[in-house]
C-alpha positions as CSV (number, residue, x, y, z in Angstrom):
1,X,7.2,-37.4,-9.5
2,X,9.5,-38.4,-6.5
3,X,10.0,-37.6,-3.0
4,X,13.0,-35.5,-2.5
5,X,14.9,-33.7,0.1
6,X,18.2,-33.2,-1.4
7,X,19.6,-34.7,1.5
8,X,18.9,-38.4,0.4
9,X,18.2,-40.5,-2.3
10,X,14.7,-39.7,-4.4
11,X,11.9,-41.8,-4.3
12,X,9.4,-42.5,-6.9
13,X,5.6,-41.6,-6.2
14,X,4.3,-41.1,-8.7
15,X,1.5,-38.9,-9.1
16,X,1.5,-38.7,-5.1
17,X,2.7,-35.3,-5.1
18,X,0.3,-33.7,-7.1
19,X,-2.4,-35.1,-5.6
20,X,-0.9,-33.7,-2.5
21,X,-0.9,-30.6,-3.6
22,X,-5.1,-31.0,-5.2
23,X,-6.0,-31.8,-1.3
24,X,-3.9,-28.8,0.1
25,X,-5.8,-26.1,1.1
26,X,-2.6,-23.5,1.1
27,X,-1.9,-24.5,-2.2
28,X,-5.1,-23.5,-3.7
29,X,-5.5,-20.1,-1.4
30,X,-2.2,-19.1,-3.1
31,X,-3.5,-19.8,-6.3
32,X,-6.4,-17.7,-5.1
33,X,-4.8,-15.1,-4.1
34,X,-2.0,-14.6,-6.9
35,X,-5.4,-15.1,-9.7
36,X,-6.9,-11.7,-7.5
37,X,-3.2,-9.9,-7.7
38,X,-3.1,-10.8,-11.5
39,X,-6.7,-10.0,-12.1
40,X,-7.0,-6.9,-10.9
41,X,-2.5,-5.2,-11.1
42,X,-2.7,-6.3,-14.8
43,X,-5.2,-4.1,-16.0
44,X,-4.7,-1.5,-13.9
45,X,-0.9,-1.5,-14.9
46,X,-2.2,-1.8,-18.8
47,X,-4.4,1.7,-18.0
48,X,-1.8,3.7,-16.2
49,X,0.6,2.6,-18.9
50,X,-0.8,3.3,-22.3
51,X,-2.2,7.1,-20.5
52,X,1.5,7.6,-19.5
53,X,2.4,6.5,-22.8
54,X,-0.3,9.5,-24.5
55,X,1.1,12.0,-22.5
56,X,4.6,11.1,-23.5
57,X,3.8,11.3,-27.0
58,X,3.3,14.1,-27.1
59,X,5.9,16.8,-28.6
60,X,6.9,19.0,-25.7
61,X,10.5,20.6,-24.4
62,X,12.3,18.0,-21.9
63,X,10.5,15.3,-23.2
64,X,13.2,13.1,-23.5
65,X,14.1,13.8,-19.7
66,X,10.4,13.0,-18.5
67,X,10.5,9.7,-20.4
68,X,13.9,8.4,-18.3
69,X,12.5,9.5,-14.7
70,X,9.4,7.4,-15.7
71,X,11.3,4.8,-17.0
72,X,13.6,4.7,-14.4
73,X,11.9,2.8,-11.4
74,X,11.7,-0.4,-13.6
75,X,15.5,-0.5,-13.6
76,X,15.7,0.2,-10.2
77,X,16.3,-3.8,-7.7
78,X,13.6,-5.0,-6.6
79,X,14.8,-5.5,-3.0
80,X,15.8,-1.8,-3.1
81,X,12.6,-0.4,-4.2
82,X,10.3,-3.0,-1.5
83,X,13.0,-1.6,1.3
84,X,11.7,1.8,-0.2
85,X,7.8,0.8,-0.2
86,X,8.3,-1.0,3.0
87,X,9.2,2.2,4.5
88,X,6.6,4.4,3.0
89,X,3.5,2.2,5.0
90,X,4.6,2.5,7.7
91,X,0.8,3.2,9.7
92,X,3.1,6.1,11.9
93,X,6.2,7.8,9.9
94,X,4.4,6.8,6.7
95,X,4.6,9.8,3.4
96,X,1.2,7.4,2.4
97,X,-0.7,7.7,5.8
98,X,0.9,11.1,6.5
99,X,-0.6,12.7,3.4
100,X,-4.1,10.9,4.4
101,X,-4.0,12.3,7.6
102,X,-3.0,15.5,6.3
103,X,-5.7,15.8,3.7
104,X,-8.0,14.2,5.2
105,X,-7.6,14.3,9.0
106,X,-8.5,10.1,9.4
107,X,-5.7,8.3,10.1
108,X,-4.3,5.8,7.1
109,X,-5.0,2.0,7.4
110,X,-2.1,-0.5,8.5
111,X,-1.2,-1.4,5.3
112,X,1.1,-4.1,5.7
113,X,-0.3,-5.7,9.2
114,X,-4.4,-5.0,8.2
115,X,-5.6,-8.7,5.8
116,X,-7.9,-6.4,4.3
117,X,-5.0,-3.8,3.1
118,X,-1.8,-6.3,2.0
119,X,-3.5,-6.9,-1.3
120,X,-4.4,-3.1,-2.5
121,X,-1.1,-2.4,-1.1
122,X,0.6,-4.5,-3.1
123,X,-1.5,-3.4,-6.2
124,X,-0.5,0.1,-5.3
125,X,3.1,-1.0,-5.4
126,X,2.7,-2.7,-8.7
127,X,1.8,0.4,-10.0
128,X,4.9,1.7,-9.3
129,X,6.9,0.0,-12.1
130,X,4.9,0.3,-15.3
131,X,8.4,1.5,-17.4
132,X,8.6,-1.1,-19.5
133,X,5.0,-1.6,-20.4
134,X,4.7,1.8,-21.2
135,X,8.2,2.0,-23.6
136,X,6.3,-0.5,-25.3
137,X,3.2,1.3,-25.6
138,X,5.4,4.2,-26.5
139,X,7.0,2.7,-29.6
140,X,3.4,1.2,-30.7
141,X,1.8,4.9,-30.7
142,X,4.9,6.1,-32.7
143,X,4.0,3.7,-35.4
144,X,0.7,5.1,-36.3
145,X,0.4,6.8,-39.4
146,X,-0.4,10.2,-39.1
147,X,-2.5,9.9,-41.7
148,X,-5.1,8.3,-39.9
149,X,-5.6,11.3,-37.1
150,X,-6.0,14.0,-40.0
151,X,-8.4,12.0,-41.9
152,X,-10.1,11.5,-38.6
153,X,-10.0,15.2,-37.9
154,X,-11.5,16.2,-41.0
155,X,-13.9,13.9,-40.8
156,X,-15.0,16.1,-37.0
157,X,-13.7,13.5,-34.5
158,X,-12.8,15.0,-31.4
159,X,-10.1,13.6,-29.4
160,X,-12.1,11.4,-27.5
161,X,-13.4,9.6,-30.6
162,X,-9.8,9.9,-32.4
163,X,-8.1,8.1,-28.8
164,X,-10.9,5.4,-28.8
165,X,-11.6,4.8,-33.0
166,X,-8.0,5.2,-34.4
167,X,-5.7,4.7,-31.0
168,X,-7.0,1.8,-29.5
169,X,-7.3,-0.4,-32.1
170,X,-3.5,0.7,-33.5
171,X,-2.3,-0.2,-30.5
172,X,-4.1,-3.4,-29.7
173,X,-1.3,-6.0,-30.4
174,X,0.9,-3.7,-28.2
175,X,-2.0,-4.1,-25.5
176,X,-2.0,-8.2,-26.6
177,X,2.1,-8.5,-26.0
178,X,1.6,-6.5,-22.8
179,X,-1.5,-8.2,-21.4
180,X,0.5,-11.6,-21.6
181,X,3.7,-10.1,-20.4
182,X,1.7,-8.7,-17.8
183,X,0.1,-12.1,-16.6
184,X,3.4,-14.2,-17.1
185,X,5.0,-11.4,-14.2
186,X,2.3,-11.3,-11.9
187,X,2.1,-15.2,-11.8
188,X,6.2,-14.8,-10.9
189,X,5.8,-12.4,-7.8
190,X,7.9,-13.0,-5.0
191,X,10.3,-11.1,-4.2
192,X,8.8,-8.1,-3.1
193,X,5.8,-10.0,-1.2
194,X,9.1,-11.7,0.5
195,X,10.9,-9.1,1.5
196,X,7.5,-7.0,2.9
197,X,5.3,-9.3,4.2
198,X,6.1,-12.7,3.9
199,X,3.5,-14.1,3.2
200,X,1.2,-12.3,6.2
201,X,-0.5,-10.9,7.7
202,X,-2.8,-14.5,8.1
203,X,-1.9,-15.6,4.6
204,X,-3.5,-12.6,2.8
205,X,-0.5,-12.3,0.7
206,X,0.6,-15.8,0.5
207,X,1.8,-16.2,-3.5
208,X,1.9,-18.8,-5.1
209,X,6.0,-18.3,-5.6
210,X,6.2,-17.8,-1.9
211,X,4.8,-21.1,-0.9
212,X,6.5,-22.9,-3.7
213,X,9.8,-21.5,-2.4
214,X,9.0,-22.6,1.1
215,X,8.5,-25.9,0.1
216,X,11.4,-26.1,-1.8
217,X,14.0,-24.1,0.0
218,X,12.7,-24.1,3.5
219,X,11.0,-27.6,4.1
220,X,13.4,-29.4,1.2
221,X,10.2,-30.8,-0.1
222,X,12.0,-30.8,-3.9
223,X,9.0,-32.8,-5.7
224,X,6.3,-31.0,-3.9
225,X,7.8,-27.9,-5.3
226,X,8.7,-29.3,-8.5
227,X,5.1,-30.3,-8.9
228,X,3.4,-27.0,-8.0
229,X,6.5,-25.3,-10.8
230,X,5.2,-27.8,-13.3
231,X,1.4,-26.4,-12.1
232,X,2.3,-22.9,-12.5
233,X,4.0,-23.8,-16.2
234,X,0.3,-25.6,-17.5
235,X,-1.7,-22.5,-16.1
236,X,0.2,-20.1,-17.4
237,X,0.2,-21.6,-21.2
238,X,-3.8,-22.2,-21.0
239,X,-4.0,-18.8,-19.8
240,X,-1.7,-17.5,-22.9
241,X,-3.5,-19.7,-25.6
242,X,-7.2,-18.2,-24.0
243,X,-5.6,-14.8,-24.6
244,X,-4.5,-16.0,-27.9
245,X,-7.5,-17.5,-29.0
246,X,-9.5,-14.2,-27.6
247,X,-7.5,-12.0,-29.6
248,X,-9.4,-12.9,-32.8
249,X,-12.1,-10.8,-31.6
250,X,-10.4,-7.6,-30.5
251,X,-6.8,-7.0,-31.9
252,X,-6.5,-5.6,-35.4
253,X,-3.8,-5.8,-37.3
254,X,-2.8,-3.6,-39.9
255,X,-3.1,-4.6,-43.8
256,X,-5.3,-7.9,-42.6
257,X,-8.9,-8.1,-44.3
């Protein structure tokens, strides 16, 4: 609630800085576009996730190896693995466009300098890093009774009806915990969108983070960014308790009547 520059002495406003921010277009296209990243990386990640998780279930020689290399990019800095991204779309020397154009003789989009491209891009690169999420899933699969599958069996459910009837809604806290872990990090991305874009090309990947860290760190507008922090903090905790209070109607927990 003050007007701050580090520099000097704060000064009250107020509400002044919110309202600021309410009548600030930039503000509200980079809650736009971190709401599309969020809505459509999240479940994505949640799918690719809980099918790498079934296939590492299962009981096969080198398992243990295949689990650490897909564990391993999460580990992995984040700077490192943009630099590596960064370099893979390039629209010339590319591996991304060069397997397009091999496969497919059409040359690959500009992935980084195209507005229409950033975003799936960045998606794509989200993708990348689902290690963590899918340990998770990983350890929830491992707690299901056995028991379940052979009764299930017997009674002549196929796989399909075994993954969807007796899986599924096993796992579904483990899908709750990683649907708001999920949100909670894709409202906090910056430092790859920093490092590869920044921002661009024309504001089609201008986050939320990136503008608040402009604000603070580059124009030394402390309250502004202070405001839009204290934003991001409400959002995410309505967004949590909508989850939370969703939940009800799809999570099952085991032993409740």
């Amino acid at each position: 609630m003050t007007q701050y520059n580090v520099l000097q002495p704060p000064v009250f406003v107020g509400l002044g800085n919110f309202d600021f921010l309410f009548h600030d277009t930039l503000f509200w296209h980079s809650l736009l576009i971190t709401s599309i990243y969020a809505i459509v990386s999240v479940p994505l990640q949640l799918v690719l996730a809980f099918c790498c998780a079934l296939l590492l279930n299962l009981r096969l020689p080198f398992m243990r190896v295949l689990r650490t290399v897909y564990y391993l990019p999460t580990v992995l800095p984040i700077a490192a693995t943009s630099m590596l991204w960064l370099f893979l779309f390039l629209p010339q020397f590319g591996i991304i466009d060069w397997v397009i154009r091999s496969l497919s003789g059409v040359e690959g989009p500009d992935w980084l300098g195209d507005p229409r491209w950033v975003m799936p891009a960045l998606i794509i690169m989200s993708l990348w890093s689902i290690g963590s999420v899918m340990v998770i899933f990983l350890a929830g699969l491992q707690a299901i009774p056995l028991e379940l599958y052979e009764a299930a069996e017997l009674d002549g459910a196929d796989i399909v009806s075994r993954t969807l009837n007796v899986t599924l809604p096993m796992v579904s806290p483990v899908v709750l915990l990683n649907l708001i872990l999920g949100l909670i990090g894709a409202s906090q991305t910056f430092t790859n969108v920093y490092i590869m874009t920044q921002g661009g090309p024309n504001y089609a990947s201008y986050f939320y983070n990136l503008y608040l860290y402009q604000n603070a760190f580059q124009y030394f507008k402390m309250g502004i960014a202070s405001a839009q922090a204290w934003v991001m903090f409400i959002l995410v905790m309505l967004l949590t308790l909508a989850v939370f209070r969703s939940s009800a109607r799809w999570v099952y927990y085991g032993g409740e009547r």
